[in-house]
C-alpha positions as CSV (number, residue, x, y, z in Angstrom):
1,X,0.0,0.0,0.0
2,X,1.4,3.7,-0.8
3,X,2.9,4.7,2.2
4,X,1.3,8.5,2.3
5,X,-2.5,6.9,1.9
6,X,-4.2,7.9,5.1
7,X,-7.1,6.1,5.6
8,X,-9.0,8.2,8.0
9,X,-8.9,10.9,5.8
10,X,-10.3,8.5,2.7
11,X,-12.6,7.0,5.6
12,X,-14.1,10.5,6.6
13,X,-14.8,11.7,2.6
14,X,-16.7,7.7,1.8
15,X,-18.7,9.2,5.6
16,X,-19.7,12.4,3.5
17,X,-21.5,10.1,0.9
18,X,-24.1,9.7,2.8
19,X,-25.1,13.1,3.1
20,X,-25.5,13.9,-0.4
21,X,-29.4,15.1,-1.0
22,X,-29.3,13.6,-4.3
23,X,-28.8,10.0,-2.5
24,X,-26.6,7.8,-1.9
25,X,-24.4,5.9,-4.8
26,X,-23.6,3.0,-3.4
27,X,-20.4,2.7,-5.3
28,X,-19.8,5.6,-4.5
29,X,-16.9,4.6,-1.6
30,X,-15.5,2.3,-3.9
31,X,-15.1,4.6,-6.7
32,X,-13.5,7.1,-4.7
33,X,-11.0,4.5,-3.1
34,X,-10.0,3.3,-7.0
35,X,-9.3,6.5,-7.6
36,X,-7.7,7.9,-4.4
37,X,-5.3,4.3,-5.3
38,X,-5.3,3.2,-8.1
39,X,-2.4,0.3,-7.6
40,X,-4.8,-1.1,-4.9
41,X,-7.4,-3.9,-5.4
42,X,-10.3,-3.7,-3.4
43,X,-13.6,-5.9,-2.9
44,X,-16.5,-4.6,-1.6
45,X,-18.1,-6.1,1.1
46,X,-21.6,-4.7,1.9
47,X,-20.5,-1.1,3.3
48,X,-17.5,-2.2,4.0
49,X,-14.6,-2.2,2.1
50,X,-11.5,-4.9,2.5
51,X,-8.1,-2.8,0.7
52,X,-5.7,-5.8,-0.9
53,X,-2.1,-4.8,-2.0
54,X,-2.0,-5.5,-5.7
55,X,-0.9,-8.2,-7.0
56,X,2.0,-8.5,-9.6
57,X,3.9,-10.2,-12.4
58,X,6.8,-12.2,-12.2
59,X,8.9,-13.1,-15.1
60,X,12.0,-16.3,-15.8
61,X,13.3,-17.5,-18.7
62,X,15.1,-20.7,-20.1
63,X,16.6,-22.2,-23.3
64,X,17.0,-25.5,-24.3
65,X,20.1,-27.3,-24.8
66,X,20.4,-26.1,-28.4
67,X,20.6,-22.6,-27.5
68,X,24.4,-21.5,-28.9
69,X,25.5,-20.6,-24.9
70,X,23.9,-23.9,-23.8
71,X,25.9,-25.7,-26.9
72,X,29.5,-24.0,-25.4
73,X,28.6,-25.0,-21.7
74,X,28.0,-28.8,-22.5
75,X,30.9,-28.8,-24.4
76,X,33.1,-27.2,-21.4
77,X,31.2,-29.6,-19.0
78,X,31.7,-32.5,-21.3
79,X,35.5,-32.2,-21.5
80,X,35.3,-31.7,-18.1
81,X,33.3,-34.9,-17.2
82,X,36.4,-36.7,-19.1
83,X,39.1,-34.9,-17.4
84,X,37.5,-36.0,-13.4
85,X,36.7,-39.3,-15.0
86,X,40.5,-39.9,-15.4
87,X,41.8,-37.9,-12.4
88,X,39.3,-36.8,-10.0
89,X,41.5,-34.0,-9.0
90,X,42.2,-32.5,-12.3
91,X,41.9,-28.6,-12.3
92,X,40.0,-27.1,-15.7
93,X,38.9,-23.7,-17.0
94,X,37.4,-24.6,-20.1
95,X,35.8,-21.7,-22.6
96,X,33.7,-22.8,-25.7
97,X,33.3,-20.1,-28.1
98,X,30.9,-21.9,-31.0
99,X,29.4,-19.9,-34.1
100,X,28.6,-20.7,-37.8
101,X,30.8,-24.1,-38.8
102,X,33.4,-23.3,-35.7
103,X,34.2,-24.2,-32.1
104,X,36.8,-22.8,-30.2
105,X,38.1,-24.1,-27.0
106,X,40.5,-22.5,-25.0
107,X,41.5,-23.0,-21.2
108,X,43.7,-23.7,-18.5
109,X,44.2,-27.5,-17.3
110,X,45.8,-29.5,-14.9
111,X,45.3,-32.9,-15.9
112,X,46.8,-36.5,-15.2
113,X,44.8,-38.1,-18.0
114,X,44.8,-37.5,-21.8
115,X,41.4,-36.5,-23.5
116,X,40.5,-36.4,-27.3
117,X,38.9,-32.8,-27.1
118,X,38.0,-32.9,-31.0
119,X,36.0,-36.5,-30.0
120,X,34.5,-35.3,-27.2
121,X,33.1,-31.8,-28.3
122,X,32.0,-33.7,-32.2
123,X,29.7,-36.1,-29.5
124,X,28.3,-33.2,-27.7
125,X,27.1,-31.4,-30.4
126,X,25.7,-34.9,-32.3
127,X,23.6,-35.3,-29.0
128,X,22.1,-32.4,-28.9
129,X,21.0,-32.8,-32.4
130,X,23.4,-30.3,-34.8
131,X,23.4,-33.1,-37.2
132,X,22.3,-31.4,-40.5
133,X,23.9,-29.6,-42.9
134,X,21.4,-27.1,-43.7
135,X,22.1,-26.3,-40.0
136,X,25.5,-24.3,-40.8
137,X,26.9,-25.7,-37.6
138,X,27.0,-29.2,-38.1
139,X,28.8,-32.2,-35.5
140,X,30.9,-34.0,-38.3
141,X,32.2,-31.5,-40.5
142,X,32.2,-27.9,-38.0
143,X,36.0,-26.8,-37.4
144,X,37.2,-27.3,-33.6
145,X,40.4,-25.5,-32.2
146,X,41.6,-26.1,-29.3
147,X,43.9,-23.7,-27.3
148,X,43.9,-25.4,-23.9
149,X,47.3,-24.4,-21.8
150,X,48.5,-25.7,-18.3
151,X,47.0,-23.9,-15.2
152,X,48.8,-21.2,-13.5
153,X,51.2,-22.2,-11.2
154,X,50.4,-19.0,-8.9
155,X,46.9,-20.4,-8.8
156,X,47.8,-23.6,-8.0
157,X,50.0,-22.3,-4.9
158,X,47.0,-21.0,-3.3
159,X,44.5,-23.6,-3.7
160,X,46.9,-27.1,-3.5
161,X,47.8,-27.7,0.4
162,X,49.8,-30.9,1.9
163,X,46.7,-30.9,4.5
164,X,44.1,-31.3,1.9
165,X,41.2,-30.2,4.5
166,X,42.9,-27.1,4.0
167,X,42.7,-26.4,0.3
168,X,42.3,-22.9,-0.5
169,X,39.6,-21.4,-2.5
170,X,40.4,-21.0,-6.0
171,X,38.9,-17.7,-6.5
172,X,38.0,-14.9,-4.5
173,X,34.0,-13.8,-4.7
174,X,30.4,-14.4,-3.2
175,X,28.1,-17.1,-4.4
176,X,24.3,-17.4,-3.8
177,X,22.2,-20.4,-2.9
178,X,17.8,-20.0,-2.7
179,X,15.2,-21.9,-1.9
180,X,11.4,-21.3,-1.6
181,X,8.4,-23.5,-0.6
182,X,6.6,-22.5,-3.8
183,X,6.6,-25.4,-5.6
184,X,7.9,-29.5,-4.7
185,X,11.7,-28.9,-5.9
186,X,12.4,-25.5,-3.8
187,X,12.6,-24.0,-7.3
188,X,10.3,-20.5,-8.4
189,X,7.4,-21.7,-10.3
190,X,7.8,-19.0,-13.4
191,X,11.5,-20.8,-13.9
192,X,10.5,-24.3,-13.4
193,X,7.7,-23.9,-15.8
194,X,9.8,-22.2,-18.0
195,X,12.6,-25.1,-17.8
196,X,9.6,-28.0,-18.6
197,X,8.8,-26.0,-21.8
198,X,11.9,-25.9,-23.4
199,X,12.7,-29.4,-21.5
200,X,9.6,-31.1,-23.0
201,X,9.4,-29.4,-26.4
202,X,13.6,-31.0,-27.1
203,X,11.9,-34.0,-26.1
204,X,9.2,-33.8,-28.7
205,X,11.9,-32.9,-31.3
206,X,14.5,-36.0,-30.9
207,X,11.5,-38.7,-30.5
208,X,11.1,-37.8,-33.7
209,X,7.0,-38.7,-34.2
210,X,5.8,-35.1,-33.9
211,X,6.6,-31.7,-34.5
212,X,8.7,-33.2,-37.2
213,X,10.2,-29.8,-38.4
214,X,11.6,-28.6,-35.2
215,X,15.3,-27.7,-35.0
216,X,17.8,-27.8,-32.1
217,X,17.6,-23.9,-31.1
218,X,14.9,-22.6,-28.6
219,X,13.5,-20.3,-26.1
220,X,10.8,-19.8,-23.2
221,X,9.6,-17.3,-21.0
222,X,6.8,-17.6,-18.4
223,X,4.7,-14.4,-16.4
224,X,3.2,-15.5,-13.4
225,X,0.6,-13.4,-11.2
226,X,1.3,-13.9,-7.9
227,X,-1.0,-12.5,-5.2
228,X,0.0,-10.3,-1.6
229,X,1.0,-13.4,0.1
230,X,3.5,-14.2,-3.1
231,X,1.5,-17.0,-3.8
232,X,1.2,-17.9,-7.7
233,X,-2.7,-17.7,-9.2
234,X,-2.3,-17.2,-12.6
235,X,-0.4,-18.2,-15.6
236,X,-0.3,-14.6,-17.2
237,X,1.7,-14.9,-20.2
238,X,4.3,-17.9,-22.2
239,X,6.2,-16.8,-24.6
240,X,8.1,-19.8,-26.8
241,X,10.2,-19.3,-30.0
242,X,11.4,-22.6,-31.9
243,X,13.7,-23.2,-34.1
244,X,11.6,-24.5,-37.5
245,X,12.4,-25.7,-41.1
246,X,11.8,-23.9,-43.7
247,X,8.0,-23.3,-45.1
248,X,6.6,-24.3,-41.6
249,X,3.7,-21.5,-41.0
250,X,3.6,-19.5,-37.6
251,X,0.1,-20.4,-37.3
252,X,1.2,-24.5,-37.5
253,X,3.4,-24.1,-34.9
254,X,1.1,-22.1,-32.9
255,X,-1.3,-25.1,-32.8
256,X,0.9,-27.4,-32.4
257,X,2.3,-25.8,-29.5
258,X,-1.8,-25.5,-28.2
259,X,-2.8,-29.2,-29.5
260,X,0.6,-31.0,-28.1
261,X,3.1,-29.3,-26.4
262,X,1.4,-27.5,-23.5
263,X,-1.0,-30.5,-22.7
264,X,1.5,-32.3,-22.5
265,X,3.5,-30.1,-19.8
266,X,0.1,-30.0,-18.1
267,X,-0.1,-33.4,-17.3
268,X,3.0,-33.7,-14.9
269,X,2.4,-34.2,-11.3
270,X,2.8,-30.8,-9.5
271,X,0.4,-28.8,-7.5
272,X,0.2,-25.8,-10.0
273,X,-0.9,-28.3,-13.2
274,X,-4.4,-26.6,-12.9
275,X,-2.8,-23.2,-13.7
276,X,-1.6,-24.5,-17.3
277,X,-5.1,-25.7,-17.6
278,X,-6.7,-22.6,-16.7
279,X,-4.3,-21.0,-19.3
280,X,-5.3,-23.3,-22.1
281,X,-8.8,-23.2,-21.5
282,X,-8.5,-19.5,-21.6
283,X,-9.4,-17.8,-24.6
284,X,-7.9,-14.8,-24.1
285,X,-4.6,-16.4,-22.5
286,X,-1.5,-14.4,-24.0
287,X,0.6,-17.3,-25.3
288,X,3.2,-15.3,-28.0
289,X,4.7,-18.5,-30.3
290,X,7.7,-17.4,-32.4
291,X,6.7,-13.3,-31.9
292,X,9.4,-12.7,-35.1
293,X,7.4,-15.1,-37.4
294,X,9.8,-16.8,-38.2
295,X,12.9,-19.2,-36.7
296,X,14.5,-20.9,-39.4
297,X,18.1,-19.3,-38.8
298,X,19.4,-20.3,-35.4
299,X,21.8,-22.4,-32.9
300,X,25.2,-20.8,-33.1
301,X,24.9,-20.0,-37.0
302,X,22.1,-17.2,-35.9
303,X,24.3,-16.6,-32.7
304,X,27.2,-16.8,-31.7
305,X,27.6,-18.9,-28.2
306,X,30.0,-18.6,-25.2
307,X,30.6,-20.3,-22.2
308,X,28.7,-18.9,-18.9
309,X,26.4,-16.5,-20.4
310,X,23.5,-18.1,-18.9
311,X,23.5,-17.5,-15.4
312,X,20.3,-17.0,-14.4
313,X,19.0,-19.5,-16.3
314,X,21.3,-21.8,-15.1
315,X,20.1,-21.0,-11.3
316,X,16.9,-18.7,-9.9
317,X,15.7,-17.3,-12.9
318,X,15.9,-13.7,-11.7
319,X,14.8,-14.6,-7.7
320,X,17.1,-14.6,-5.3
321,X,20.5,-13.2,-6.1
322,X,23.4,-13.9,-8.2
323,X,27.0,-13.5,-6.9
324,X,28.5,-13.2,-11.2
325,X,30.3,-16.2,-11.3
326,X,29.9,-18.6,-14.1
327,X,29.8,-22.4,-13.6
328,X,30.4,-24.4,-16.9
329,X,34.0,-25.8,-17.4
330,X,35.0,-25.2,-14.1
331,X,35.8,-28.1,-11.8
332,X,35.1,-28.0,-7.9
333,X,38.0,-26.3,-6.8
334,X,36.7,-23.1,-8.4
335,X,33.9,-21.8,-5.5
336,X,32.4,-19.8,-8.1
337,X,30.8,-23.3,-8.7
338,X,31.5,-25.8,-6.2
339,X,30.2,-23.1,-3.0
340,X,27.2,-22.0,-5.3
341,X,26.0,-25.6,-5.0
342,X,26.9,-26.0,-1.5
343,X,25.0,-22.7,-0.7
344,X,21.7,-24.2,-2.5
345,X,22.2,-27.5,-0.7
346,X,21.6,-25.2,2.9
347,X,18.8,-22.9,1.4
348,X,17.1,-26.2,0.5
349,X,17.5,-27.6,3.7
350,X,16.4,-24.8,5.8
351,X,13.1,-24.1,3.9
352,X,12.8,-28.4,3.7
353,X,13.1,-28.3,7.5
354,X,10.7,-25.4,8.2
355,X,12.9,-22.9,9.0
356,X,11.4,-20.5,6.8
357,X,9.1,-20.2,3.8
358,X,11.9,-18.7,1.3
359,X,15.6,-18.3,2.1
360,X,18.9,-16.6,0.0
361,X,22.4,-18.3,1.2
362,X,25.1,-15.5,0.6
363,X,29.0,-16.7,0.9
364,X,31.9,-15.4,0.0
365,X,36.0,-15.9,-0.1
366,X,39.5,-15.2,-0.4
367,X,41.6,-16.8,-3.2
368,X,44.1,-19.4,-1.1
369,X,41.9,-18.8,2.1
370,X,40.1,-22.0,3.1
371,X,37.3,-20.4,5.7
372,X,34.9,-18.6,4.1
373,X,35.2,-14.3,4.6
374,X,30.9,-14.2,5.1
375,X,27.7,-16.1,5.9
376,X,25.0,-14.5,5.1
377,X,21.4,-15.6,5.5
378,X,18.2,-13.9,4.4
379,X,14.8,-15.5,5.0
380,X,13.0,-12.3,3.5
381,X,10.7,-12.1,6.8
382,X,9.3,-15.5,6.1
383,X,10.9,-17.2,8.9
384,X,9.0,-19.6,10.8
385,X,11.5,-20.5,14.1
386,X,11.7,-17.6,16.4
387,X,15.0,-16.5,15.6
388,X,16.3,-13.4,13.2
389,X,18.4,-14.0,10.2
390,X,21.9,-13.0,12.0
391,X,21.0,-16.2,14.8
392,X,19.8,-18.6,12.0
393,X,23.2,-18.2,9.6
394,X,25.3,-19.0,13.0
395,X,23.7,-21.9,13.3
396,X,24.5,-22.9,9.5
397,X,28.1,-22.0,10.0
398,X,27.7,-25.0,13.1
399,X,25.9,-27.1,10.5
400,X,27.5,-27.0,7.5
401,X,31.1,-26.9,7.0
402,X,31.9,-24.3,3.9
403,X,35.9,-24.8,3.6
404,X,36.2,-25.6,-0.2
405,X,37.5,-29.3,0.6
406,X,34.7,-29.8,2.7
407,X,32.6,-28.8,0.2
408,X,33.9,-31.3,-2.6
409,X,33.7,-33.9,0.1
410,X,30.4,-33.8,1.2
411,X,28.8,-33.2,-2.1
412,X,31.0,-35.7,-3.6
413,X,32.2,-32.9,-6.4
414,X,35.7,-34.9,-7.9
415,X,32.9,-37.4,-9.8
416,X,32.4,-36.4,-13.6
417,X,28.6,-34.9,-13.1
418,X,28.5,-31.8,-15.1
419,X,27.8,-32.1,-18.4
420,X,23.7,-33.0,-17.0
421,X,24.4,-29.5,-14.9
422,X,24.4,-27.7,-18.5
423,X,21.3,-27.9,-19.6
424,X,17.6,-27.0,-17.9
425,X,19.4,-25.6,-15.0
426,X,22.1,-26.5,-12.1
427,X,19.9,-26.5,-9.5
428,X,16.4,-27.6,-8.7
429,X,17.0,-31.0,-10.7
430,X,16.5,-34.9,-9.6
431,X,19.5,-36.7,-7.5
432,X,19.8,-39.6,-9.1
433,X,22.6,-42.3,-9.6
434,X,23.6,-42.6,-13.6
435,X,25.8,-44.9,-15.7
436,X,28.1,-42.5,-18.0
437,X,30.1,-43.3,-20.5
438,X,34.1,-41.5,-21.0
439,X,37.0,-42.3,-23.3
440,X,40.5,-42.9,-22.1
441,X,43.8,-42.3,-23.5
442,X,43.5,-44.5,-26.5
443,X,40.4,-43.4,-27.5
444,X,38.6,-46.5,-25.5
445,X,34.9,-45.9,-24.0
446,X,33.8,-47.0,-20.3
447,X,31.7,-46.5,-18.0
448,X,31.5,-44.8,-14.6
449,X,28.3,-45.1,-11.9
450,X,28.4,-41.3,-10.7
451,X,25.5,-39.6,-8.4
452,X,24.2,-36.6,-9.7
453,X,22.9,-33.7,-8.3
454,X,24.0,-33.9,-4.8
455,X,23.4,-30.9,-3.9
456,X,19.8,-31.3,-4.0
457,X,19.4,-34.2,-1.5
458,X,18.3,-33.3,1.6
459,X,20.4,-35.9,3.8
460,X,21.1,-33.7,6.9
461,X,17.3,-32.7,7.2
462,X,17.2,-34.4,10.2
463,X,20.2,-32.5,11.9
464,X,18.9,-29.2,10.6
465,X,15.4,-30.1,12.1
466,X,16.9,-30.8,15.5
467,X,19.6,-28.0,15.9
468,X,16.4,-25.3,15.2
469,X,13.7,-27.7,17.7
470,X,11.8,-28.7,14.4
């Protein structure tokens, strides 16, 4: 509510209504109020009136794993995966530059192992389904080069330590972790939605029965109207632009996007399903398909990609905060990444436990320092424990031990897991325990069981729930 609206002042003019010779308008106190604020909703109640703070809009976005940034962070992640797959403690900085028939890679690394990076990036983009010439960036025939050089030995100095425990952070910087009750993963509904789009739509495309014309490259963005107690209650607008072949119509993909797509998102288990089916069953729903008219152009021939310029994406999808860092290509020792997870692995807990109904994780280092400089904990007045936000983070810094080794210990962070991290977001996504496949040396495959998604298990819920008398 504006904070210079004094009611008793609007109360006494709505009392001088009802001295009017000419009678009383009824709607008269109403009218006034909508005018006196405007931002306000109000409901009338008889001659009473109940003032509600307005509700508001909230937008995220996402791409899907053919988007030209999302193309150079699976490929960074990929070489990755293969580098921890044949020392767990390698150190990597990979880049991916990728654009019209050309990849560039360029890095520092400290590895044990050997990897075929031509191999590896050639697979990545096949996966992901740049397989066609007409694309202009094509798996088989696109250029790679690779300018990958050892890491610097002044880095090194400051992070390697003969007590391992004691490993130094690799960067200096502050990372953010969130969490919020609103929907079953901790995640924001507007960027989960808009993560199942894009998700569900490459699905569509590589099972290859419908949708036939649908190319690699796309895009999604979901409104949400949330309501004064920042619940969501209405889908408000979903904009989607695809990647199409030539001579495909907007208004075919349009439908196709109504007839299949969209039900099909709507039929996953989650308690906000029966928004998307409000939205398709509303006429007037605003649901912008390809806004340009037309796709046909995209991937990295359209744009160019780089490594890390997906951030927000690739965590809150504008909630929360973001501390700047980048995650793809870098392994664990880098805290840009490694405390970043750690820091949503707390968040989740806290608002998991009942601490609060939404909570922001802020920490932050010293290159070569192992203890963190700052723990900072924000439950954004939602807390439900009767403590403040100062007396809740001291009792994460007694829970959870944020010394970079520690870290990569308890989240198990030296196993090859990223190249899953790249795409449809690094946080909010399934723990699971996979089969992966790497090359060695000589160019031979095998496997590896590896845990995903660590962070997102909630296996000290218990100790959280007891240290806060949950």
């Amino acid at each position: 509510m504006p904070q210079n609206l004094h009611i008793p002042n609007i109360c006494s003019n709505f009392a001088a209504d009802f001295d009017q010779e000419d009678g009383f308008d009824c709607l008269q106190p109403r009218k006034k109020m909508l005018k006196l604020v405007p931002q306000a909703k109000t409901v009338a109640c008889g001659f009473f009136i109940i003032i509600s703070i307005m509700h508001y809009l909230f937008t995220s976005e996402s791409v899907s794993e053919g988007h030209p940034d999302k193309v150079s962070d699976q490929i960074s992640d990929a070489i990755l995966d293969n580098m921890l797959a044949q020392d767990p403690h390698a150190h990597v900085a990979c880049e991916t530059l990728c654009t019209t028939g050309q990849v560039v890679i360029a890095g520092e690394v400290s590895c044990k192992g050997w990897v075929d990076i031509q191999k590896i990036a050639r697979k990545t983009i096949a996966e992901i389904g740049y397989t066609k010439a007409a694309y202009k960036f094509e798996a088989e025939s696109c250029g790679i080069l690779t300018a990958l050089h050892a890491q610097s030995a002044d880095i090194d100095m400051g992070v390697s330590r003969a007590n391992a425990e004691e490993q130094g952070a690799g960067d200096q910087g502050m990372m953010f972790g969130y969490a919020t009750d609103e929907t079953d993963n901790y995640m924001p509904l507007t960027l989960d939605l808009a993560h199942t789009l894009v998700y569900t739509l490459a699905r569509i495309r590589k099972e290859g029965k419908q949708m036939t014309y649908l190319r690699p490259d796309s895009k999604s963005q979901v409104t949400i109207e949330y309501d004064e107690q920042n619940q969501p209650v209405r889908i408000d607008t979903i904009v989607l632009s695809t990647q199409h072949d030539e001579g495909v119509t907007p208004e075919q993909i349009k439908k196709d996007i109504i007839d299949i797509l969209l039900p099909r998102v709507a039929t996953r288990d989650s308690r906000y399903s029966h928004l998307l089916h409000e939205f398709l069953a509303d006429k007037n729903a605003k649901l912008l398909v390809n806004p340009t008219g037309n796709f046909v152009i995209g991937g990295p021939h359209g744009d160019t990609g780089l490594t890390g310029r997906k951030i927000i994406v690739d965590t809150y999808g504008g909630r929360g905060a973001h501390g700047g860092g980048a995650f793809s290509g870098k392994d664990p020792s880098k805290v840009d990444r490694s405390a970043a997870y750690a820091a949503r692995w707390i968040a989740k807990h806290l608002v998991a436990a009942g601490v609060a109904h939404e909570v922001l994780v802020q920490v932050s280092y010293a290159i070569g320092v192992a203890e963190p400089v700052s723990l900072y904990v924000n439950t954004y007045g939602t807390a439900i424990v009767p403590m403040s936000d100062a007396e809740i983070a001291v009792k994460v810094a007694q829970l959870f031990d944020l010394r970079p080794a520690a870290i990569i210990r308890d989240l198990k962070l030296t196993q090859p897991i990223y190249e899953e991290t790249a795409k449809y977001g690094h946080v909010g996504r399934t723990n699971e325990v996979v089969t992966k496949t790497f090359f060695d040396a000589d160019g031979n495959s095998f496997t590896r069981e590896v845990e995903l998604f660590t962070w997102e298990k909630l296996d000290r819920l218990a100790a959280v729930k007891a240290a806060f008398g949950l």
